[in-house]
C-alpha positions in Angstrom: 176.8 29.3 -67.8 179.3 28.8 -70.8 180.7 32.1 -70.7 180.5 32.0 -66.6 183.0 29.2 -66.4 184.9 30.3 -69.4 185.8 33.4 -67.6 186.7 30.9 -64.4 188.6 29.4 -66.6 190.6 32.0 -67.5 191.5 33.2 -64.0 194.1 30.6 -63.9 195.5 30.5 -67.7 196.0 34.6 -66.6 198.9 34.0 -64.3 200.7 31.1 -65.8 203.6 33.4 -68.1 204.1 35.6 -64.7 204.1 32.9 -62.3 206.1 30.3 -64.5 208.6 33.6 -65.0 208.8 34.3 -61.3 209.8 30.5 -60.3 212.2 30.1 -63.3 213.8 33.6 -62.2 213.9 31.8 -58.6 215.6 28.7 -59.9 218.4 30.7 -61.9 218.8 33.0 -59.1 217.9 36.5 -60.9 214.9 37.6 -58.9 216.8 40.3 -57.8 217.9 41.4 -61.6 214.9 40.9 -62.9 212.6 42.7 -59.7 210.9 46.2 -61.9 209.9 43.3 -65.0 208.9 40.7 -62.2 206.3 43.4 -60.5 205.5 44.9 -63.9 204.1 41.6 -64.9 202.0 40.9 -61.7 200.8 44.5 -62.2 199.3 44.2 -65.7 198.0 40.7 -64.8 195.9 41.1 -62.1 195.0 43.9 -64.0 193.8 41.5 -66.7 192.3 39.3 -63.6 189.9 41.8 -62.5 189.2 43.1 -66.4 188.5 38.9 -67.3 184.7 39.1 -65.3 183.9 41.9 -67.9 183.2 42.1 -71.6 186.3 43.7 -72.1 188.0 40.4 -71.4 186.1 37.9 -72.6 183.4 39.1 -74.8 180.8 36.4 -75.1 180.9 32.6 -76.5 179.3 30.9 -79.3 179.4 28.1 -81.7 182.9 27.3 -83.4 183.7 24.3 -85.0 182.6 21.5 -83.1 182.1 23.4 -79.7 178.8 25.0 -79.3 180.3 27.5 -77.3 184.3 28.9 -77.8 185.2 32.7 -76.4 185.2 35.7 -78.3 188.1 38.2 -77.3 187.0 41.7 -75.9 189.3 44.4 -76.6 191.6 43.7 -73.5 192.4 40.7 -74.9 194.4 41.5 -77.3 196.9 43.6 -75.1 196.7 40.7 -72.7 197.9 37.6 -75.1 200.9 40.1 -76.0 202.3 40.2 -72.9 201.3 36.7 -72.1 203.3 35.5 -75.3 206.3 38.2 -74.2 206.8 36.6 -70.7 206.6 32.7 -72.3 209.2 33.7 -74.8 211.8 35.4 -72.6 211.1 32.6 -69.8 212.6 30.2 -72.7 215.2 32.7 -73.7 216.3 33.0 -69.9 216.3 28.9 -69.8 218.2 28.6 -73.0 220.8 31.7 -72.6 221.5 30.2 -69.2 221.7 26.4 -70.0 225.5 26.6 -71.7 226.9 27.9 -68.8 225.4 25.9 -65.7 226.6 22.1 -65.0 226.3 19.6 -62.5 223.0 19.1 -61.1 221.9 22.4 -62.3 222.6 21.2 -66.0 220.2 18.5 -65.5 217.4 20.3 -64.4 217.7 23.0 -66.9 217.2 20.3 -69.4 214.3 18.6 -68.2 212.4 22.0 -67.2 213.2 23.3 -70.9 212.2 20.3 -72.7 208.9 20.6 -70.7 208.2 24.2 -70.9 208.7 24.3 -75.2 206.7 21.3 -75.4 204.0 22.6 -73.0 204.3 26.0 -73.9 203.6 25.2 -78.0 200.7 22.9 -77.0 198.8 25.6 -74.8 199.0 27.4 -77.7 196.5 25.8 -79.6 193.9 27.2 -77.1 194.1 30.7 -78.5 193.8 30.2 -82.6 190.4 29.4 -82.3 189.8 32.8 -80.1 190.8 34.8 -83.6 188.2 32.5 -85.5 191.4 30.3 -87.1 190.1 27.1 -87.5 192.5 25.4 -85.9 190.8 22.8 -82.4 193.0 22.7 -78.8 194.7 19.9 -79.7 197.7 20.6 -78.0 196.4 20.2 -74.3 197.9 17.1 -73.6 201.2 18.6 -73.4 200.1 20.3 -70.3 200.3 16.6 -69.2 203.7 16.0 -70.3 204.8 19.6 -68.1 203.7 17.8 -65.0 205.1 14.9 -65.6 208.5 15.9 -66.6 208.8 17.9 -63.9 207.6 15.7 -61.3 210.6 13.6 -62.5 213.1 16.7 -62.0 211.2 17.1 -58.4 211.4 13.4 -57.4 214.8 12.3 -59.4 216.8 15.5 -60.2 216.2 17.1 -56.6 214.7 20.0 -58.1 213.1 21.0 -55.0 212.8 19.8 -50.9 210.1 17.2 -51.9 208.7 17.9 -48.1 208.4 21.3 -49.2 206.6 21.4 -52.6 204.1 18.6 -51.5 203.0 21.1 -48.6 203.1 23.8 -51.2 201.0 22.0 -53.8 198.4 21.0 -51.5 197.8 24.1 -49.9 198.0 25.5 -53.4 194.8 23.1 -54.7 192.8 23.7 -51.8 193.3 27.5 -51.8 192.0 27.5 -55.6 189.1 24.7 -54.3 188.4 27.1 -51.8 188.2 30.4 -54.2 186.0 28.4 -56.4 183.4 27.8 -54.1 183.2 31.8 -53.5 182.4 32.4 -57.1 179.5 29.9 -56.9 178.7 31.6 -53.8 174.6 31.3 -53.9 173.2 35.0 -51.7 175.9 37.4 -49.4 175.7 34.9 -46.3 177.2 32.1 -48.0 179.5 34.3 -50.1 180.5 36.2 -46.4 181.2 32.8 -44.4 183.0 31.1 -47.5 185.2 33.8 -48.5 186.2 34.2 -44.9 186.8 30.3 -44.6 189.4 31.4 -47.9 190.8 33.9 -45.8 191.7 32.2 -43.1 192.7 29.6 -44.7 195.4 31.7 -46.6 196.7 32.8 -43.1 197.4 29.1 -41.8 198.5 27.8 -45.1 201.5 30.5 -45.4 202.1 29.6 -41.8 202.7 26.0 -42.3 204.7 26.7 -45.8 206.4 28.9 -43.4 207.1 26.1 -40.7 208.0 23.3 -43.5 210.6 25.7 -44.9 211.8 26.3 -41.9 
């Protein structure tokens, strides 16, 4: 059971350097720059996202410090923190290269984003010491924490984004990933079949009213 939801886990830790990449390349406006390294990194992550439900991924769990059970990295693993560090770093670098030069409104946001994303970014990585048998506990988690919250200030009080807009996004976005959860607890092929269609359709009425918010 440990390593079952340690590899669920893991499904959404996966995408976090490539997704944060691809918004922060949205919010500076190099999407189109940046394309061939943008569907690189999707590539070799979902790569990584079908490789996680195997041993290659996530080898097994067992006792560490004082968790009875803590991951043990399978030989994918290792390729897969290297990229996940590379697309962290030159997120920041993009952030930081491009702070000197914006102003206005811009400015602001920069700031709070890139105060967020070091201070997040550092504390997340306390997770993965303890992987390569350092002794060292996750005590950095709460920064995730601090992410949200500084952002949600640059949402509500910076105008980083159509508030109307990312509060449709965010909730289809948490009941999509409710949604997906409940297929990988799916209990014989009926109830996977009807749930995983329920996901499905759900995805196609969810970009529809994204579609009719932004629009």
């Amino acid at each position: 059971a440990a390593l079952f939801w340690t590899r669920a886990l893991m499904i959404g830790a996966i995408f976090i350097p490539i997704s944060y990449f691809h918004f922060i390349l949205g919010l500076l406006n190099k999407i189109k720059e940046k394309r061939k390294l943008l569907i690189i990194g999707y590539l070799f992550f979902s790569f990584f996202f079908l490789a996680n439900f195997t041993t290659f991924f996530v080898k097994s769990v067992g006792p560490k410090l004082n968790f009875n059970f803590w991951p043990n990295p399978g030989i994918f693993y290792h390729p897969f923190l290297f990229l996940w560090f590379f697309y962290a770093i030159y997120t920041v670098y993009l952030l930081i290269k491009a702070f000197p030069t914006s102003s206005g409104i811009l400015k602001d946001q920069l700031r709070y984003i890139l105060l967020g994303t070091i201070i997040g970014y550092l504390g997340g990585l306390t997770n993965y010491l303890l992987w390569y048998d350092i002794p060292v506990p996750p005590v950095g988690n709460w920064t995730t924490t601090f992410y949200l919250g500084i952002v949600a200030y640059a949402i509500v009080v910076k105008q980083l984004f159509d508030i109307r807009v990312f509060l449709t996004q965010f909730l289809v976005g948490v009941i999509a990933v409710l949604l997906f959860f409940q297929i990988v607890t799916a209990t014989d092929l009926f109830d996977f079949t009807w749930k995983i269609t329920l996901f499905l359709l759900f995805l196609i009425f969810g970009y529809l009213l994204i579609k009719s918010v932004i629009l």
